[in-house]
C-alpha positions as CSV (number, residue, x, y, z in Angstrom):
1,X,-39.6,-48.2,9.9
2,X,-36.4,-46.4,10.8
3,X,-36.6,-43.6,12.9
4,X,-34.2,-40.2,11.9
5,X,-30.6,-40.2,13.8
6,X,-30.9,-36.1,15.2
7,X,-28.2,-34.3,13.8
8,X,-27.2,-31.2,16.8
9,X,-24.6,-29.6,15.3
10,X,-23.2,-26.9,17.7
11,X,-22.9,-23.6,16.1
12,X,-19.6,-22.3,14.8
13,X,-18.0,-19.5,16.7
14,X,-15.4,-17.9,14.6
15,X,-13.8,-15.8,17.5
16,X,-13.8,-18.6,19.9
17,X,-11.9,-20.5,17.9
18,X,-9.6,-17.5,17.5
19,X,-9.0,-17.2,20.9
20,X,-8.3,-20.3,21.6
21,X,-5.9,-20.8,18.4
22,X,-4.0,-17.2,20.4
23,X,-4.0,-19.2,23.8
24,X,-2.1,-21.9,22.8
25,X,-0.3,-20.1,20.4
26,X,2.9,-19.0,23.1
27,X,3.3,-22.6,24.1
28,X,3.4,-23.6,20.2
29,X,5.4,-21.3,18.9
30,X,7.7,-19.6,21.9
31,X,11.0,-20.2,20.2
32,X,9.3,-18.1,17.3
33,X,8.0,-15.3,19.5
34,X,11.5,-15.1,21.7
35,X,13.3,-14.6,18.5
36,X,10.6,-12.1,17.2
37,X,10.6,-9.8,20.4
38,X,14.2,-9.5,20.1
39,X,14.3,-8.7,16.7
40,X,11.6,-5.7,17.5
41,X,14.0,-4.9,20.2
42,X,16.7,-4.0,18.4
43,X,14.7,-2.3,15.4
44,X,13.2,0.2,18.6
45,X,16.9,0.3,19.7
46,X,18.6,1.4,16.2
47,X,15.2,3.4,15.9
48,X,13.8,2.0,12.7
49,X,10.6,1.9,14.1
50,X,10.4,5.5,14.5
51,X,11.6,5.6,10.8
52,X,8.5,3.2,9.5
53,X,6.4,5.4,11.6
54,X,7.4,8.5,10.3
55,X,7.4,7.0,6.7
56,X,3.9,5.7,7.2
57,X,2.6,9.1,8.2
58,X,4.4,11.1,5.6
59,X,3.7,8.5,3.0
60,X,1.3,10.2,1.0
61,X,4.3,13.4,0.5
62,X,6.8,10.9,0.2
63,X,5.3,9.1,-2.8
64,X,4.6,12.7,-4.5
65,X,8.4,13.8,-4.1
66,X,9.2,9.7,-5.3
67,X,7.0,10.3,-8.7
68,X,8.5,13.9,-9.1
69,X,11.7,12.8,-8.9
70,X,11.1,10.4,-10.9
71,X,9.3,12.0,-13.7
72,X,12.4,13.9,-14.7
73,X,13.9,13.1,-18.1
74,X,17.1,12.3,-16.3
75,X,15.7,9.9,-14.2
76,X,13.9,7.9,-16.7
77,X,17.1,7.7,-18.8
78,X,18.3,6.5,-15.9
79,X,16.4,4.2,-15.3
80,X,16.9,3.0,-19.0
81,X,20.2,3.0,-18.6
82,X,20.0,0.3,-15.8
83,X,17.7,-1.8,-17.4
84,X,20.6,-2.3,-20.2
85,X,23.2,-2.0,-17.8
86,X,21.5,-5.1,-16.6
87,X,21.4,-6.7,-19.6
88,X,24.8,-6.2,-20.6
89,X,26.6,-7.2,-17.5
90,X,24.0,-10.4,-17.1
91,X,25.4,-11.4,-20.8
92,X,29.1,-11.5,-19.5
93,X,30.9,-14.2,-17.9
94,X,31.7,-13.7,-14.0
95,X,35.3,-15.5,-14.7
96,X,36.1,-12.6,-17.3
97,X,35.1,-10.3,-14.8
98,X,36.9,-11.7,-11.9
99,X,39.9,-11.6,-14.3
100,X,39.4,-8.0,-14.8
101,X,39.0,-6.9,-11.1
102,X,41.7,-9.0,-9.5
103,X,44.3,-7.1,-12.7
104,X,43.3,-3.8,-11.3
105,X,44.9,-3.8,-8.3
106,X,47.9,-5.6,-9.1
107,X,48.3,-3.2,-12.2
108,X,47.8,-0.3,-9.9
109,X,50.4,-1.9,-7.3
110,X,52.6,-2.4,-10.1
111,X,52.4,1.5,-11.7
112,X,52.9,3.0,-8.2
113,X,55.9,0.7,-6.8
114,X,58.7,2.7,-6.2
115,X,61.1,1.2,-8.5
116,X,64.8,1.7,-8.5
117,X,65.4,3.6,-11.5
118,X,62.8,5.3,-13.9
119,X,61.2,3.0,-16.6
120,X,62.6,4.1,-19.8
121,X,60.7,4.0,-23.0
122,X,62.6,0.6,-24.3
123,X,61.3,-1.0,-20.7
124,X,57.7,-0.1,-21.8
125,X,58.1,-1.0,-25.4
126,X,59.4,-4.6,-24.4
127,X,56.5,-5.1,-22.0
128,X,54.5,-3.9,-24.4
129,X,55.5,-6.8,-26.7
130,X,55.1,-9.8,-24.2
131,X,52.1,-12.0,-25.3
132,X,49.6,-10.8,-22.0
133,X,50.3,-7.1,-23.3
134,X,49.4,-8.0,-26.3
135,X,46.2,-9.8,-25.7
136,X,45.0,-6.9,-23.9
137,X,45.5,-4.7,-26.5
138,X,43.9,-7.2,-29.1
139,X,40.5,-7.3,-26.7
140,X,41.0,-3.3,-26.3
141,X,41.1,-2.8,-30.3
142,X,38.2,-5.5,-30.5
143,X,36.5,-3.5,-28.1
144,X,37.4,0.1,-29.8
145,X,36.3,-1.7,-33.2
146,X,33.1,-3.2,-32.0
147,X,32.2,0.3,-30.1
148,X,32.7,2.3,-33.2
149,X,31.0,-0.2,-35.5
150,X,27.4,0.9,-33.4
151,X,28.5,4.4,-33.3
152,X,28.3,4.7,-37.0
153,X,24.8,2.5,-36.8
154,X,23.7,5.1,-34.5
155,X,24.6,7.6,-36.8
156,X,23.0,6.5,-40.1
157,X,19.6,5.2,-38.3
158,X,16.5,7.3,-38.7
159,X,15.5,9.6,-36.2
């Protein structure tokens, strides 16, 4: 008959293991820990450590003036506010926005050039005809119509 194969199984030691994982652990990863000690140099330098500390101690005060703040009507239409800001400018293009923000300057560089004579009404009037004039004012008027459209919604919906 076949005799049992004994089984000795060392027991596990947890913190060993640890210890010997943290021993090796410079050699494995010194790159890593060169780049972290001079990253938690320069946060003692600029003294955001001494920030996080004070924030950490003060935390339970902080979070008090934080929800006190917050509990104003102000802030929460705020905070309403954002959330449909967000929504509103994450249904526009970017390209019809990029149009509108490189226009600004060059309209503002444009109004306050010094020009050789003043513009006169007729000057205006002409520029006021040419086609981009003319699709501005369209989208403004669109806008305008659209904007008082909801107004009047607004206005007629229960309370």
């Amino acid at each position: 008959m076949a005799l049992p194969i004994a089984l000795d199984v060392p027991p596990r030691d947890p913190a060993a293991e640890l210890r010997s994982r943290l021993d090796n652990a410079p050699a494995q990863h010194a790159e890593a820990l060169l780049a972290a000690y001079e990253l938690l140099q320069a946060l003692h330098e600029q003294g955001v450590l001494e920030i996080a500390r004070g924030a950490l101690s003060a935390k339970d005060q902080l979070l008090e003036q934080v929800v006190t703040a917050a509990n104003t009507p102000e802030a929460i239409r705020a905070i309403r506010n954002l959330l449909y800001w967000r929504h509103i400018l994450g249904s526009i293009e970017p390209d019809w926005f990029k149009g509108l923000f490189q226009a600004i300057p060059e309209g503002i560089a444009r109004a306050t050039a010094e020009r050789e004579r003043p513009v006169g009404l007729w000057q205006i009037l002409r520029r006021a005809c040419s086609r981009d004039s003319l699709r501005a004012m369209a989208a403004a008027v669109d806008f305008l119509e659209a904007f008082g459209r909801h107004l009047q919604s607004l206005k007629d919906a229960p309370r």
